[in-house]
N, CA, C and O atoms as a MOPAC input file, in Angstrom:
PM7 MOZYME 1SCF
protein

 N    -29.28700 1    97.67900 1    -2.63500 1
 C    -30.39500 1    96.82400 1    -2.98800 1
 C    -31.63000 1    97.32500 1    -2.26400 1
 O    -31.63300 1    97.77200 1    -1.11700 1
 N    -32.68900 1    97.19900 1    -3.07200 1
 C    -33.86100 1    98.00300 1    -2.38500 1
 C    -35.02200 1    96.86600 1    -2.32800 1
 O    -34.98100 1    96.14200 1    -3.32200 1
 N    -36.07000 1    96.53000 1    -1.38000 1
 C    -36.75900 1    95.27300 1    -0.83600 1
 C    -38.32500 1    95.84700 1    -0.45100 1
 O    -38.65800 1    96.40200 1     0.59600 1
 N    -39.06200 1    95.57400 1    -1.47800 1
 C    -40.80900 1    95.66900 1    -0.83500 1
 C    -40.74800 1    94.88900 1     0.35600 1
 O    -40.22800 1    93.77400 1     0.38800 1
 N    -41.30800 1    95.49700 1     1.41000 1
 C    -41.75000 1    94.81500 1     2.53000 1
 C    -43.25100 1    95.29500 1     2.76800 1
 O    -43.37500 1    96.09700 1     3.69400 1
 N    -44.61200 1    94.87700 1     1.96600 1
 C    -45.88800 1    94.98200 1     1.93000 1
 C    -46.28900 1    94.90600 1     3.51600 1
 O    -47.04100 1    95.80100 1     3.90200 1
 N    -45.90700 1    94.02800 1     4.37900 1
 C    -46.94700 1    93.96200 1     5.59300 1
 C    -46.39200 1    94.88100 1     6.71900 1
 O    -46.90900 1    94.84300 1     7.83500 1
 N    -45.05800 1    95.93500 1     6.36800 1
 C    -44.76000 1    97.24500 1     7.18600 1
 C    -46.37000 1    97.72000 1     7.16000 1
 O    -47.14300 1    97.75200 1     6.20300 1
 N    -46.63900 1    98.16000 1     8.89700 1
 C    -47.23900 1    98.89600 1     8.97000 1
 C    -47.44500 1   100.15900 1    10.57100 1
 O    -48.21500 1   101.03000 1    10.97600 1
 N    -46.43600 1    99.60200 1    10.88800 1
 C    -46.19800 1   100.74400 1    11.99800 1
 C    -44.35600 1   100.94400 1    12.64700 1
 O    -43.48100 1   100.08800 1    12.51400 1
 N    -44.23400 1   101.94900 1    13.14900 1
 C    -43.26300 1   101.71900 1    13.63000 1
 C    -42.56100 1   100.42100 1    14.34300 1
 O    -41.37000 1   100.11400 1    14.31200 1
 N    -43.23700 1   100.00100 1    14.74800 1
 C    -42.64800 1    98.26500 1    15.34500 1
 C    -42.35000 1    97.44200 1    14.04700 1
 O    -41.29700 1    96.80500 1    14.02400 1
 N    -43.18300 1    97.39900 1    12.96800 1
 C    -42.51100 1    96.75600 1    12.05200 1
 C    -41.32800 1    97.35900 1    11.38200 1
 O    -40.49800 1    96.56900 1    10.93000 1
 N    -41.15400 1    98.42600 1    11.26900 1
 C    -40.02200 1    99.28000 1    10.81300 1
 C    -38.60100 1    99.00800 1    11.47700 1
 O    -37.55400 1    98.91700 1    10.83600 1
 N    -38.74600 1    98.87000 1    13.12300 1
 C    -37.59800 1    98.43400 1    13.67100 1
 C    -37.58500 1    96.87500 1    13.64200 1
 O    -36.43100 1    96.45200 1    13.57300 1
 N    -38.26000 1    96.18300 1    13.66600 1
 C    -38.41500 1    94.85200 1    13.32500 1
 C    -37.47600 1    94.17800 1    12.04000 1
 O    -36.81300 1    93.14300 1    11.97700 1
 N    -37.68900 1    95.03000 1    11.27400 1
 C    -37.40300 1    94.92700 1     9.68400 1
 C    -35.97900 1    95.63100 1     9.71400 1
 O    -35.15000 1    95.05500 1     9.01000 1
 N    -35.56900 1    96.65300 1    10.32000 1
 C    -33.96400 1    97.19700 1    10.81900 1
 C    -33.31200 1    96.35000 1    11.70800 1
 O    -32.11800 1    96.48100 1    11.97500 1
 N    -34.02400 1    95.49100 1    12.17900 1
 C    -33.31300 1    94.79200 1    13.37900 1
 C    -32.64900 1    93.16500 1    12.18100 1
 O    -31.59100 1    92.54400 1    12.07500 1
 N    -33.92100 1    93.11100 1    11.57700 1
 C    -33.53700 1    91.73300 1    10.84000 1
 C    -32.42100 1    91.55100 1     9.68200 1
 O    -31.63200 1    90.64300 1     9.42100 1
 N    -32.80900 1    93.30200 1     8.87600 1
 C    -31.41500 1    93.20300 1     8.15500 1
 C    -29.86600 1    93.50900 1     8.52300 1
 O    -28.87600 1    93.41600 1     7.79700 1
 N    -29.97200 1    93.91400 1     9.92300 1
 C    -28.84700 1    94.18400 1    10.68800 1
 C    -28.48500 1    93.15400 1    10.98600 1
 O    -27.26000 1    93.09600 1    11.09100 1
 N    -29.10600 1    92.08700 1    11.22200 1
 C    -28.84900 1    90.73900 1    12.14100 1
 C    -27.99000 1    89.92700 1    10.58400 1
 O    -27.03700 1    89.16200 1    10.73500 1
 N    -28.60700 1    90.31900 1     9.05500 1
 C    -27.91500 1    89.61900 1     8.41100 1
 C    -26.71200 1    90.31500 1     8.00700 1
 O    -25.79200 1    89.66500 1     7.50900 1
 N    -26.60300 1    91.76800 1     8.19300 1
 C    -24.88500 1    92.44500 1     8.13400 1
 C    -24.82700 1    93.84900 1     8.83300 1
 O    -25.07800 1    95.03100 1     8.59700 1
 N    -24.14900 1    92.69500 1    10.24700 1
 C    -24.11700 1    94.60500 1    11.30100 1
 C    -23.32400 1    95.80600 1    10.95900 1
 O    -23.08900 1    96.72900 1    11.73800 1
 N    -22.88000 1    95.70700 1     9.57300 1
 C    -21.95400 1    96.62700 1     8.98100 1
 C    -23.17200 1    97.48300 1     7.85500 1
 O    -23.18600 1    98.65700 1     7.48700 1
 N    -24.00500 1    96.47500 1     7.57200 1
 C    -24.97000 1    96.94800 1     6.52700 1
 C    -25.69300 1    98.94100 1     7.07600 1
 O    -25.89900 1    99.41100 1     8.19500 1
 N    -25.90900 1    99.73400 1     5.28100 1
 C    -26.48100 1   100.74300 1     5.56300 1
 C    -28.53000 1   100.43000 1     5.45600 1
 O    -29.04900 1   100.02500 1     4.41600 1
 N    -28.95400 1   100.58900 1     6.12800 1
 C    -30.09500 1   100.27900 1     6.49700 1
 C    -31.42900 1   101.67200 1     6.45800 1
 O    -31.71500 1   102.39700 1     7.41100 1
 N    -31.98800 1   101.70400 1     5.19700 1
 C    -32.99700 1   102.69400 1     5.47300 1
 C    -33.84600 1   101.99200 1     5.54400 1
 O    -33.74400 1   100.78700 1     5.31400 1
 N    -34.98200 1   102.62200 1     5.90700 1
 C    -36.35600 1   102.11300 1     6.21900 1
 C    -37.33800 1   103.06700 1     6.03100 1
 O    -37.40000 1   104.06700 1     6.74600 1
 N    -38.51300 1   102.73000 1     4.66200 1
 C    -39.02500 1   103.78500 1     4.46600 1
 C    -40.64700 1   103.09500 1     4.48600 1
 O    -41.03500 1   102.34400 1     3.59100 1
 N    -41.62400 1   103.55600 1     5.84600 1
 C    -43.00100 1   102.93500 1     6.19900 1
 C    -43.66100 1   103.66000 1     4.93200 1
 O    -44.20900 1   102.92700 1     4.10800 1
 N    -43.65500 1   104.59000 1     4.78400 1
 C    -44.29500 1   104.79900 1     4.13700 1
 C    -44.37200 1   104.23100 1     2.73400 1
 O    -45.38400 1   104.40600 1     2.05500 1
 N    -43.53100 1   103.68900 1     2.37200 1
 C    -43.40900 1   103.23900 1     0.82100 1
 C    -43.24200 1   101.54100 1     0.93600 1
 O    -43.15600 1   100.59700 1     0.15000 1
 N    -43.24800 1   101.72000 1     2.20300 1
 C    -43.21900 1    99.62500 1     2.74600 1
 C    -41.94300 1    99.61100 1     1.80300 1
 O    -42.17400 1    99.19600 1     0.66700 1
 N    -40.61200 1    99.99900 1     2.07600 1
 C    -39.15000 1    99.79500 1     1.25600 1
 C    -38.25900 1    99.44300 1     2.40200 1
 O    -38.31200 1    99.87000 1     3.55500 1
 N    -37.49100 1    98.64600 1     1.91200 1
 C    -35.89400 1    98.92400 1     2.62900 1
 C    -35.41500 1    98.66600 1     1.89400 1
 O    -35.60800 1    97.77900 1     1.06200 1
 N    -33.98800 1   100.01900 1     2.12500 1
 C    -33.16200 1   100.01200 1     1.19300 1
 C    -31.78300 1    99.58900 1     1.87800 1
 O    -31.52100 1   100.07100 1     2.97900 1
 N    -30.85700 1    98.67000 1     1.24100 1
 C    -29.91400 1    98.11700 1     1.97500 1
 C    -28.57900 1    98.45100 1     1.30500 1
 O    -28.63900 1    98.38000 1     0.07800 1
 N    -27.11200 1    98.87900 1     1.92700 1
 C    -26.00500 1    99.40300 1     1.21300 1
 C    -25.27800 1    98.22700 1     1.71800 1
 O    -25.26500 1    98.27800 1     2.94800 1
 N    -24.62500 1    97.11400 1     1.23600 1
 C    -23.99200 1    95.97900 1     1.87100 1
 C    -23.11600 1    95.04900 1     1.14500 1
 O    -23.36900 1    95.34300 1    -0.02400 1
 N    -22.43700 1    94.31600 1     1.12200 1
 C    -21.61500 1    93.84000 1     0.73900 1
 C    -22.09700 1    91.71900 1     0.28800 1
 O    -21.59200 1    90.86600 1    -0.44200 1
 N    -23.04700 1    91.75700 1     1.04800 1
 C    -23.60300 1    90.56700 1     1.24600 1
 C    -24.60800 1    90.41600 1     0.43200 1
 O    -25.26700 1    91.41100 1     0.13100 1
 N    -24.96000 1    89.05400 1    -0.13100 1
 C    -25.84000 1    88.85300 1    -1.22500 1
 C    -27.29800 1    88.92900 1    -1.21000 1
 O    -27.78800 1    88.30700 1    -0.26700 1
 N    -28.14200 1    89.51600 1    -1.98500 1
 C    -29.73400 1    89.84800 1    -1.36500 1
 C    -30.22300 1    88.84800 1    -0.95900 1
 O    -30.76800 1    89.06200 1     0.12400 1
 N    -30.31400 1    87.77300 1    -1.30300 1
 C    -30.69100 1    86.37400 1    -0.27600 1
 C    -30.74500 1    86.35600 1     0.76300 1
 O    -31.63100 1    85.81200 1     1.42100 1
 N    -29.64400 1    87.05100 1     1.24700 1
 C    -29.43900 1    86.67200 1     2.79200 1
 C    -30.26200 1    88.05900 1     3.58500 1
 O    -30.27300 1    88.08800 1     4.81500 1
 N    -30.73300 1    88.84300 1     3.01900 1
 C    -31.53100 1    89.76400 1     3.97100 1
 C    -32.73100 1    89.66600 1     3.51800 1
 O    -33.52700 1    90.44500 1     4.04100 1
 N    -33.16400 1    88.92900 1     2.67200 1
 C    -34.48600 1    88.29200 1     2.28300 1
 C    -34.88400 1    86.99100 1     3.25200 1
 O    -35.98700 1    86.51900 1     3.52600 1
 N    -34.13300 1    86.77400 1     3.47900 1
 C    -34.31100 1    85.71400 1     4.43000 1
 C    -34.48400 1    85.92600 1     5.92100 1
 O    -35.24400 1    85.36200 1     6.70700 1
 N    -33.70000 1    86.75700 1     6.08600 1
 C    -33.62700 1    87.57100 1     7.53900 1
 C    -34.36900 1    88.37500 1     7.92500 1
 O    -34.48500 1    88.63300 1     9.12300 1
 N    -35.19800 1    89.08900 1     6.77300 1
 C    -36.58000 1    89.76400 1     7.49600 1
 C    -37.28200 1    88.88600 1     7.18600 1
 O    -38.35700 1    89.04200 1     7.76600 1
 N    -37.28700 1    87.79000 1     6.41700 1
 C    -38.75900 1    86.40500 1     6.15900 1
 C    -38.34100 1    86.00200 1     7.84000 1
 O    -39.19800 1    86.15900 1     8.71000 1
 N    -37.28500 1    85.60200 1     8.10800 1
 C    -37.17200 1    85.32900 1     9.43400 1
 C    -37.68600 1    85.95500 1    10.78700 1
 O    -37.78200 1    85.41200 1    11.88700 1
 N    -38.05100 1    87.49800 1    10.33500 1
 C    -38.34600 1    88.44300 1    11.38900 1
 C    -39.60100 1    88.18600 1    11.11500 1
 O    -40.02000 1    88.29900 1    12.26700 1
 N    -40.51800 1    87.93400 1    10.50700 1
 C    -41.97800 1    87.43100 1    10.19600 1
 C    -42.38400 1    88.60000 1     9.06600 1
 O    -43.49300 1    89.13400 1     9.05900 1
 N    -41.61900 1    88.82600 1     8.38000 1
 C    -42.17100 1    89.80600 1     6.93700 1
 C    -41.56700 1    89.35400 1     5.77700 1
 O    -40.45000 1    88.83500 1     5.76200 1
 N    -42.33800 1    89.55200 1     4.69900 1
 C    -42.04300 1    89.21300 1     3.33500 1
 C    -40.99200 1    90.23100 1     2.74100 1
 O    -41.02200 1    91.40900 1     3.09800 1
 N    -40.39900 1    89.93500 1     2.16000 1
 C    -39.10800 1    90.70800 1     1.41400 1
 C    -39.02700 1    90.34800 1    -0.13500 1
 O    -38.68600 1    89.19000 1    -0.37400 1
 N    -39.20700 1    90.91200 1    -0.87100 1
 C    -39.44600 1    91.14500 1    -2.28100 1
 C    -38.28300 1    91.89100 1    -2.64700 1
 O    -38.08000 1    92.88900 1    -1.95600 1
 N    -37.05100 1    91.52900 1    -4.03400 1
 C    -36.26700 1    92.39200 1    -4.12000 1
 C    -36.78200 1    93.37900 1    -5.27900 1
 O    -37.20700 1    92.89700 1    -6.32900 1
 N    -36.74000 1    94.75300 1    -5.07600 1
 C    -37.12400 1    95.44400 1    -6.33300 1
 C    -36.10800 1    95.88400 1    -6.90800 1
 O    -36.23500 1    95.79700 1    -8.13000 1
 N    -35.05400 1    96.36300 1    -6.55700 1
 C    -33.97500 1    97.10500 1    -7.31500 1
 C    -32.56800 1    96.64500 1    -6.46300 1
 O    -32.46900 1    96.43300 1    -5.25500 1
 N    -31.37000 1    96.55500 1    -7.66300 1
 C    -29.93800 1    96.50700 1    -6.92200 1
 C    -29.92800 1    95.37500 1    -6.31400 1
 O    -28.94900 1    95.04000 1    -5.64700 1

């Protein structure tokens, strides 16, 4: 599943945003791409729940694909 995250804008938000979808599955595969404001997530768990978990980290999560 792949997630606009518009207000990435430096490395701190990048681990911010790795930290939050980890927090919703520490098994989850986790890219993080600043430049394209994306994360892309490989997981077993439903996109809700890591939409919620970086809204929780203080960023918006938009699902675009998967």
């Amino acid at each position: 599943m792949k997630f606009s995250v518009p207000d990435m804008s430096c490395e701190h938000c990048k681990d911010a945003v790795e930290k939050a979808a980890l927090g919703a599955d520490p098994n989850a595969k986790v890219t993080v791409d600043l430049d394209a404001k994306t994360v892309e997530i490989v997981s077993g768990e439903k996109p809700g729940r890591f939409a919620d978990a970086i809204k929780a980290g203080g960023y918006e999560a938009t699902q675009v694909a998967g």
